[in-house]
Structure formats: structure tokens, C-alpha cells
C-alpha positions in Angstrom: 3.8 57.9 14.9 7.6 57.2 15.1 9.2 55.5 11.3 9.7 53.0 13.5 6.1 52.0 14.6 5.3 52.6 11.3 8.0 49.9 10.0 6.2 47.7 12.5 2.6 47.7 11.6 3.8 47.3 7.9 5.5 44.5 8.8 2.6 42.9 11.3 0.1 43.7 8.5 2.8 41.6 5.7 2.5 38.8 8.5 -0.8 38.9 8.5 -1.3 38.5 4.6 0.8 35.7 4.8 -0.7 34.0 7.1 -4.2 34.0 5.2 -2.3 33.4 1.7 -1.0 30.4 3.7 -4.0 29.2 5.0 -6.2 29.6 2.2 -3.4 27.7 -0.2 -4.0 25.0 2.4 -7.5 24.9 2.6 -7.6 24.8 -1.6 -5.3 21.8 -1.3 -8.1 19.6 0.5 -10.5 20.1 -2.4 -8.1 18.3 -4.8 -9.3 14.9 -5.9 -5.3 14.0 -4.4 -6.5 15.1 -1.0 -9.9 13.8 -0.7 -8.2 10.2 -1.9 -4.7 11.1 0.9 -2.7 10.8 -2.0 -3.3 7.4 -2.3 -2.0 5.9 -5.8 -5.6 4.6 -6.9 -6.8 7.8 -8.8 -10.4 5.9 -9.0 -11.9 5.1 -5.9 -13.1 2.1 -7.0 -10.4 -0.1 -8.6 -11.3 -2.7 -7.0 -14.4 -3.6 -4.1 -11.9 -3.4 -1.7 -9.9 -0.1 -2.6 -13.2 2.4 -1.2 -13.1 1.1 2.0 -9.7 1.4 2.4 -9.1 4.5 0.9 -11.9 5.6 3.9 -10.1 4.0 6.5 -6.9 5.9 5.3 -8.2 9.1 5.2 -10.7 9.2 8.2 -7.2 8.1 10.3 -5.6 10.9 9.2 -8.4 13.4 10.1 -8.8 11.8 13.6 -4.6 12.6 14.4 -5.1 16.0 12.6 -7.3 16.8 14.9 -6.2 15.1 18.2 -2.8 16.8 17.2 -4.7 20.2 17.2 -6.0 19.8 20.3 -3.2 18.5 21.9 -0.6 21.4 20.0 -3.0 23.6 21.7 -3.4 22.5 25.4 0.2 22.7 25.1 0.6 25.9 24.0 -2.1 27.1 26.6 -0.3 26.0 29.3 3.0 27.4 28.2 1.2 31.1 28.1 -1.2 30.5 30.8 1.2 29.5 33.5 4.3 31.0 32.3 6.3 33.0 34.9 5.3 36.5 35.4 7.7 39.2 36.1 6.5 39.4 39.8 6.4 36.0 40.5 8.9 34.9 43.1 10.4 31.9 44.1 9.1 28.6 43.2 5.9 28.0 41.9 3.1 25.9 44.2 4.7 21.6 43.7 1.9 19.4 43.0 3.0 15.5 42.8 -0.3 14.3 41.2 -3.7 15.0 39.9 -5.7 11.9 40.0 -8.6 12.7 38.1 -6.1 14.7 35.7 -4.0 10.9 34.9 -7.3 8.4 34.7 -8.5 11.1 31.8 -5.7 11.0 30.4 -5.1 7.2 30.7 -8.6 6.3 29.6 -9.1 8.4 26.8 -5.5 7.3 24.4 -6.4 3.6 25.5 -10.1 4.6 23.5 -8.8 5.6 21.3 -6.6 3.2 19.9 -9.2 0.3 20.7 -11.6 2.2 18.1 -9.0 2.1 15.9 -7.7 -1.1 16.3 -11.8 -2.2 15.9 -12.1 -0.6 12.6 -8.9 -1.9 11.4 -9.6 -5.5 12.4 -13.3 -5.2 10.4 -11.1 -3.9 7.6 -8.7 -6.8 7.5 -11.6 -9.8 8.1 -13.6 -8.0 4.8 -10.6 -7.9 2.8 -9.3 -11.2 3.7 -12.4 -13.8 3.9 -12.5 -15.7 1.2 -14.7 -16.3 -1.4 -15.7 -18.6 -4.2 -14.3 -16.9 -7.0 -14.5 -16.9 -10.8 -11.3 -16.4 -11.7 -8.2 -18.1 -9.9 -4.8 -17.2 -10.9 -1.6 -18.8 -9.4 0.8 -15.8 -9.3 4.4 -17.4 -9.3 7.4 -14.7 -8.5 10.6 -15.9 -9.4 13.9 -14.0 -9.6 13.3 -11.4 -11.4 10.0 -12.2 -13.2 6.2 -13.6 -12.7 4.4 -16.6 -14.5 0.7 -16.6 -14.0 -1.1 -19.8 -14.3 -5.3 -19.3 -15.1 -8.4 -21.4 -13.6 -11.2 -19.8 -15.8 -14.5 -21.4 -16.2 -12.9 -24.9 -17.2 -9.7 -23.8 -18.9 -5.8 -24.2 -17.7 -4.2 -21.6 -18.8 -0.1 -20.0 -18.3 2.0 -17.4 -18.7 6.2 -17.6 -18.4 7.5 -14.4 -18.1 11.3 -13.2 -18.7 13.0 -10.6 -17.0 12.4 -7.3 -18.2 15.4 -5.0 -19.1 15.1 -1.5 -18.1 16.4 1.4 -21.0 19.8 2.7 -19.3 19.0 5.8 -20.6 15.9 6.4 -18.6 13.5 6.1 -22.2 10.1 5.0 -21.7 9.3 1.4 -23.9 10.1 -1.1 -21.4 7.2 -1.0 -20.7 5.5 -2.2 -23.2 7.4 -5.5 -22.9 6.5 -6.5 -19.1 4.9 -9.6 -17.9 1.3 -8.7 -17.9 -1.7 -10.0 -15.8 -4.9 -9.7 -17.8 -8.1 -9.8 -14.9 -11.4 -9.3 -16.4 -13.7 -6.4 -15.0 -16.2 -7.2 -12.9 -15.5 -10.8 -12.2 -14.5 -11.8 -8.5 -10.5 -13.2 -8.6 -8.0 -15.2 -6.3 -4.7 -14.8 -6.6 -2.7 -17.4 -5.0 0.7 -16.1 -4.4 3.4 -18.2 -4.5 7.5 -17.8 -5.0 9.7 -20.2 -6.7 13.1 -19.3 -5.0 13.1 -16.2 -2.0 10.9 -13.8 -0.9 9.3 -11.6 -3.1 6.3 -9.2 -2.6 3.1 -9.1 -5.0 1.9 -5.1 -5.1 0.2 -3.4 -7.6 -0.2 -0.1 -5.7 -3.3 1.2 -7.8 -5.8 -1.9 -5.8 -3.8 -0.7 -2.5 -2.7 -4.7 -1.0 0.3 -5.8 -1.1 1.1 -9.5 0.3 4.4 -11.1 0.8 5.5 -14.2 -1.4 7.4 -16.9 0.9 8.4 -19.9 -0.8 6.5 -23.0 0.4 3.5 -21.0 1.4 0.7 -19.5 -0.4 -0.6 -16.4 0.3 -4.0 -15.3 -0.8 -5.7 -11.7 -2.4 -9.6 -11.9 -3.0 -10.7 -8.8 -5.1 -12.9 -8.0 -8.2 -11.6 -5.1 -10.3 -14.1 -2.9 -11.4 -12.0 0.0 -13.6 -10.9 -1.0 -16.8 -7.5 0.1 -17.2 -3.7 -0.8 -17.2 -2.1 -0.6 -13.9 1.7 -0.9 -12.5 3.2 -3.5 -10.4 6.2 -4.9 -8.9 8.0 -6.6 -6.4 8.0 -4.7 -2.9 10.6 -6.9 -1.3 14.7 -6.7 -2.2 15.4 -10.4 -3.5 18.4 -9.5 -5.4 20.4 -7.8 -7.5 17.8 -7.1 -10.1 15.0 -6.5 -7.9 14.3 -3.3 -9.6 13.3 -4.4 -12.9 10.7 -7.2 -11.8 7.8 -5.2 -12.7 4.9 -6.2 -14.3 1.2 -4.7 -16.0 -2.0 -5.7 -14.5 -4.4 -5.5 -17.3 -8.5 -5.1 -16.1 -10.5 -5.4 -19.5 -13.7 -6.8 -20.4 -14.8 -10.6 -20.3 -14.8 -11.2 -24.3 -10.9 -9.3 -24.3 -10.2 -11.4 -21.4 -11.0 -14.3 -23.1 -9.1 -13.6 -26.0 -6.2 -12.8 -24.4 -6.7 -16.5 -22.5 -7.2 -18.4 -26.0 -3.7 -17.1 -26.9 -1.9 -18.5 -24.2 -0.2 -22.2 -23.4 -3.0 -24.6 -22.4 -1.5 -26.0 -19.0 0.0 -24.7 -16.0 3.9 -24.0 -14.9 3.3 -25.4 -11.7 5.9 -25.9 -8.5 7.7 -28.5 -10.4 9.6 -25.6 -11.7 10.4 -23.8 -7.7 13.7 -24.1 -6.6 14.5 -26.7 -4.0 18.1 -26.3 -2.9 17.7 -29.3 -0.3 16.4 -31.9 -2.7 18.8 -34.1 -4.6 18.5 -36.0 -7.8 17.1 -39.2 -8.1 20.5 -40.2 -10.1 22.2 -38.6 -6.8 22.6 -42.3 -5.2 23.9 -43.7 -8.7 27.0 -41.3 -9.3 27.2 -38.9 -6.8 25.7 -35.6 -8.5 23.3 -33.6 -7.1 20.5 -31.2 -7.5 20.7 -27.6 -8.3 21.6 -25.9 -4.9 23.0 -28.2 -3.0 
């Protein structure tokens, strides 16, 4: 055997090893609790009723193109070696303009396909979305760049005005602590009613996977019951100005008796729309000396 053969097979051989490494490195991935969730942000499955279900939906989506994509990448690549011109081949190879059988297959079965999907996703949305008679209601209020929260719970009127939070320039953790924070208790069904007081915001708290726009003079409407205890991250998803970045706030799931503490130190009352900005309304003393209200 030449050096040269020799070179080769150690170099076919390296290929090969890398190959498997690669594979198996892949494989290993999948049994992460990241990849059995799709590296969704809700590390419990369970966060809330809904987030199972749609952590299913997410995943089993991604399986069904992974493997339509196989198949596919692989007819493709069959026909590129199967038919590919041969060294005595001459001329043109034999035209055909149509295979009729060939097109309605492949006609029928994408149009299946996305009507199974689109079925399963429009289950999805009518379970998530029906409403319910719930415990716990909670008039979420965005609001450049903060949130107040006004509480219906079993009788009581309850609020929370929050300020905008400053961000450490620095990059230092604290801020944190300081945020506007929703307190839901575990186990108890909740509607949030999501309003804003001036533009569009977004209400996300990526850990119960739903986000819903905030338009002012329109509520919007998230049924869920949480069902981890734990502190979870939100913010505004949708640019609404110039500190858009810093209107975060904590979602807080705890028990019922922390829950109710945390509601008997709050404001009895609510900061209702009486406080939303309304640019086209003027002043009642607008007609008496000519001033108007804010906005206009």
C-alpha cells in the first residue's frame, strides 16, 4: 500500500470518528430536560394549566418538520445521485412535461399537512382562550414605563401603583429586587384583564409562555392558574418608548395565606381608567378660559 493510500484511509477512518462523536453529542443533547421542554423558558412543565399543553404542541411541531425535512433532504439527495449524468450518457436526457399522479401527491399531502396542524393549533387557542369564572381577577394596567395592578379577591378591592424601575448602568444585579411585582396565589384560577393607559404595550411573562398585546381602549384577557410556586420574570414585549427596556416586573406565585398577606398590605381601592391618558379629551374648564387637557 502506497503512503498515499495510507494517508487516505487514516484520514477516511478520522472522518468517520467524527462523524459518530458528532452524532452521539447530538443524540445526548435530546436527553436534556432543555430538549425534551424545546428550550422553552418554563423550566417546570407545569407553571401554569396551560404551559404542558403548549410546551407539547411546541415540541411535537418541531419533531413533525425534523422529520418531513429528513425525508425530504433525502429524496433530494437521491435524485441528485440516482439520476446524475453518467460518463456515457449522451445528449439530452428523456423531457418529461408532467407526472400527474407525481403533482396530486405532492399537492395533497403539504395541504394535510398543514390542515392537521392548523386543527391542533386552533384546539390549542379555544382551550387557552375560553373563559372561565375565576377566583382571582386582576386589572393589569401598563403604562409608560411601569404596571399598576388592581385585585378582585373574594370581596376585597385591592391596588398596586408601580414606578419605573431604574436599571444599575453598571450591569449589577439589585434592580431587581425593586420591580413592580404581581403576587398570584398557587393553585387558584386568575383573569388578567390587560389594559394600557397611553400606547401599546405587551404583557409577557415568558416562564407561563402567553403573551398578549395591551391596546389602549381595549381589554385583552389571559385565563390561567399557576401551579409552581416561585418568582418569575416579566416585561413589556412591545417598543413603546424610550425606556421600554426597563418596564420589567416579578410575578410572584405563593400560597393563599402569603397571598393574602401580601393583599392586606396594599391600598384598598382600585387605580382605575380615570388615570389613562386621553389626548382627545379636553377639560371641563376648556369652554371657560380656553385651556385644555393634557395632550391636546
Amino acid at each position: 500500500m502506497s503512503s498515499q493510500d495510507r494517508t487516505g484511509s487514516r484520514g477516511s477512518a478520522k472522518a468517520k470518528v467524527l462523524a459518530l462523536v458528532g452524532t452521539g453529542a447530538l443524540l445526548l443533547t435530546g436527553c436534556s430536560a432543555e430538549a425534551k421542554r424545546g428550550w422553552l423558558p418554563n423550566v417546570e412543565r407545569d407553571t401554569t394549566n396551560h404551559t404542558g399543553a403548549i410546551q407539547d404542541f411546541w415540541t411535537h411541531s418541531w419533531l413533525a418538520v425534523i422529520i418531513i425535512g429528513i425525508l425530504t433532504w433525502g429524496l433530494m439527495l437521491w435524485c441528485i445521485v440516482a439520476y446524475r449524468r453518467r460518463k456515457s450518457d449522451t445528449g439530452y436526457p428523456r423531457q418529461m412535461s408532467y407526472n400527474l399522479p407525481l403533482e396530486i401527491f405532492y399537492t395533497a399531502v403539504p395541504l394535510v399537512m398543514v390542515l392537521v396542524f392548523f386543527s391542533f393549533n386552533n384546539n390549542l387557542e379555544k382551550e387557552i382562550n375560553t373563559k372561565v369564572d375565576s377566583e382571582l381577577v386582576v386589572d393589569v394596567r401598563a403604562k409608560q414605563w411601569s404596571w399598576d395592578f388592581n385585585y378582585d379577591y373574594q370581596g376585597q378591592q385591592k391596588y398596586f401603583a408601580g414606578e419605573q424601575a431604574h436599571l444599575n448602568k453598571d450591569g449589577s444585579e439589585g434592580a431587581r429586587d425593586s420591580l413592580p411585582t404581581l403576587y398570584l396565589p398557587a393553585g387558584k384560577s386568575v383573569e388578567l384583564q390587560l389594559n394600557s393607559r397611553d400606547v401599546i404595550h405587551s404583557f409577557w411573562v415568558p416562564a407561563f409562555l402567553q403573551k398578549l398585546d395591551m391596546i389602549p381602549g381595549r381589554t385583552n384577557h389571559i385565563y390561567l392558574t399557576p401551579q409552581v410556586e416561585g418568582t418569575y420574570d416579566g416585561k413589556c414585549a412591545e417598543l413603546c418608548g424610550e425606556y421600554h427596556s426597563e418596564m420589567l416586573f416579578n410575578v410572584k406565585v405563593v400560597d393563599e395565606a402569603e397571598f393574602k398577606a401580601q393583599l392586606a398590605k396594599l391600598d384598598d381601592g382600585h387605580l382605575g381608567e380615570e388615570y389613562d391618558r386621553k389626548p382627545n379629551k379636553v377639560n371641563s374648564t376648556a369652554g371657560e378660559n380656553g385651556a385644555h387637557g393634557e395632550g391636546e
